[in-house]
C-alpha positions, 0 to 999 in steps of 0.5 A: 500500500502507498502512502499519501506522503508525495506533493499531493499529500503535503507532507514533503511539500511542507519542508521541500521549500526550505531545502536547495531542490534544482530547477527543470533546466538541465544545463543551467546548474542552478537551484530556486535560490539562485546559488549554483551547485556545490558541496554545500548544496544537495539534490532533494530526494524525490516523492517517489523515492521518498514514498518507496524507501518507507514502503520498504521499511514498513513505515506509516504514515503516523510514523513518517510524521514523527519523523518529520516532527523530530527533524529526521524526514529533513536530514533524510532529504537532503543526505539521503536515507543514511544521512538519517545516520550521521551525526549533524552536529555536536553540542559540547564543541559546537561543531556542525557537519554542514556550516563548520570547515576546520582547519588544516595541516601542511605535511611532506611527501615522504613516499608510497609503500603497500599497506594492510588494513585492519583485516589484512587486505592490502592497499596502495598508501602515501605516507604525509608526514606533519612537521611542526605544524603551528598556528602564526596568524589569525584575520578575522572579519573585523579587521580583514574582511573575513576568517581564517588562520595562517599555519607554518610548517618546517623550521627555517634557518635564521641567515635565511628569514628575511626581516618582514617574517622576522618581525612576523614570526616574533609577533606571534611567539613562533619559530620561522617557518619554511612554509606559510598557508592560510586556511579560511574556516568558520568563526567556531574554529579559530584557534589561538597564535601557536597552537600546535597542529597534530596529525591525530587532528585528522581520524582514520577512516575520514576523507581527506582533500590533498592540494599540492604541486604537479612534478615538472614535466618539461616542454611536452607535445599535445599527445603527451600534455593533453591525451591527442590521438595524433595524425595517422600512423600511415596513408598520407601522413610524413613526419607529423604524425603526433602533431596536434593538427589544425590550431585556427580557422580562415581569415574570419577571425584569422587567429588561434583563440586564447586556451587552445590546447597546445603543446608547452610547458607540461606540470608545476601546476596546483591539483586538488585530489578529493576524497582520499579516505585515511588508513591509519596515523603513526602518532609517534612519526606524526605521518597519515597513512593515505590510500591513494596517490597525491601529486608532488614530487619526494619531499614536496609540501601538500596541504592537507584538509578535511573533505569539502564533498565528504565530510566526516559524519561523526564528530572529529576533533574540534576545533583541533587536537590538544595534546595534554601533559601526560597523555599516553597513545598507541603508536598507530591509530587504524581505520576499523570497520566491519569484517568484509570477510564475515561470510566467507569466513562464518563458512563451515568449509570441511561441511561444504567440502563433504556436501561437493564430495557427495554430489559429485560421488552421485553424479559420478554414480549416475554417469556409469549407471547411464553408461552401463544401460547404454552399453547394454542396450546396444549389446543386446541389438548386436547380440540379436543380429549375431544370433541372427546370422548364426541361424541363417 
């Protein structure tokens, strides 16, 4: 039985208004409010989908508006049925899942090596490694238009600090830095001048967005810098065949537009790679353990943040971790989760083993006993035949 909970039966039109829901147009991206698509902004769930996941839950109508009363129909819309899971927001630190952006840490690139998670499957990670990462400068909207916090990375030779960032670090208590970035965060999520950043700030298992420099890669040709199929290998093409081909057009406008892909300088480029998911943290060699790839070179400085698409759907430190006198932690801190391995290993294979060993003694004694019958029918018309020309 369907349940009345569509547009004609006024309880999703109730709240569908409040939430971004996007427009008939297809190419222009935009939502009733005027703000274009981001990580911010969601897809509301439709009727339909709505109206099949309570069908599927066995939930009523009386229980739909519960649901509704207490907010959980609404999380439900924008983040879908798990959403209904995730903890929004936390009322001992202040932090909310949709309005909050933490700050981040600089690390280095130490390399890639193969690792194991908790269950023992193996996983291509890239070691970033937080050096003296501390907080050496607060704006906020009063005297800089906006909020964020600059965090230095690395410790700097004095002969080589200029006297401006003498004069800056020394305002802010900290030793120089070699690297300076500057975070934009909410205005719940300043932390004090000198704050250390730890690597325990991030936790296993949350995702994480990496923004660093591409290596150089040289003068590179269109092939190479853009992905071109180039000219033939034959049949008419002479000594041009990875060229990139025609880069204009007539007398009318008899130019080459500006961002034609051509070829030239290839890397040294910022790239943001999104949704890298943590696998463990070495606490003690301050090192985040990330499953995939990051761009940069060995040794190169990334910026490290939490995901913008996919933020951490329970509470993460916040607004940063501190580090109390005394506090004892384990070496590493992994990313667990469910056994993926449950069935296969809740098998009882010696009983499995024994079931195939029997079907396959039945279907062996099946096959000989249709093989016997066939060889005795046909026997039995040869035989006829013999006996029949011995009587003749």
């Amino acid at each position: 039985m369907s349940l009345p909970i569509g547009r004609s039966g006024g309880l999703l039109k109730s709240i569908q208004n409040s939430l971004p829901t996007r427009t008939g147009r297809r190419r222009t991206n935009r939502f009733r409010d005027g703000t274009k698509f981001g990580p911010k902004k969601m897809f509301i769930a439709s009727s339909f989908d709505l109206e099949k996941w309570a069908n599927r839950r066995g939930y009523g109508l009386e229980h739909m508006e519960k649901l509704h009363e207490t907010g959980v129909l609404q999380k439900i819309l924008i983040g879908g049925a798990k959403g209904a899971q995730w903890q929004w927001y936390d009322n001992t630190t202040g932090w909310d899942r949709q309005t909050t952006n933490r700050i981040g840490a600089i690390a280095t690139k130490v390399g890639m090596k193969m690792e194991q998670d908790f269950w023992g499957r193996a996983h291509p990670v890239t070691l970033l490694q937080l050096k003296d990462n501390q907080v050496v400068q607060i704006k906020t909207k009063e005297t800089d238009g906006y909020t964020s916090v600059q965090v230095g990375a690395g410790l700097k030779k004095l002969k080589n600090v200029t006297k401006p960032l003498m004069g800056h670090f020394a305002r802010a208590g900290v030793a120089p830095k070699q690297k300076l970035v500057e975070f934009k965060v909410s205005e719940n999520a300043v932390v004090p001048v000198g704050t250390k950043i730890f690597a325990e700030h991030f936790r296993p298992g949350q995702f994480i967005d990496v923004r660093a420099k591409t290596r150089g890669k040289g003068f590179a040709g269109a092939m190479k810098r853009w992905g071109f199929s180039g000219l033939n290998a034959s049949h008419g093409v002479s000594t041009t065949h990875r060229s990139l081909g025609s880069t204009g057009q007539r007398q009318d406008p008899g130019r080459t537009f500006r961002g034609k892909k051509m070829h030239g300088h290839m890397g040294v480029d910022f790239r943001t790679v999104r949704n890298l998911r943590i696998l463990k943290i070495d606490t003690k060699a301050q090192i985040l353990y990330v499953i995939g790839k990051v761009p940069g070179a060995k040794q190169s400085w990334v910026v490290v943040r939490d995901a913008a698409w996919k933020k951490p759907t329970t509470p993460p430190p916040f607004p940063t971790f501190w580090r109390k006198p005394g506090l004892v932690l384990p070496r590493f801190l992994h990313w667990r989760f469910a056994d993926p391995y449950k069935q296969t290993r809740e098998i009882d294979w010696e009983q499995k083993i024994e079931e195939m060993v029997a079907a396959l003694k039945a279907a062996q004694a099946a096959g000989e006993g249709e093989e016997s019958g066939d060889a005795a029918a046909a026997g039995g018309n040869d035989g006829g035949n013999l006996f029949a020309g011995d009587k003749k």
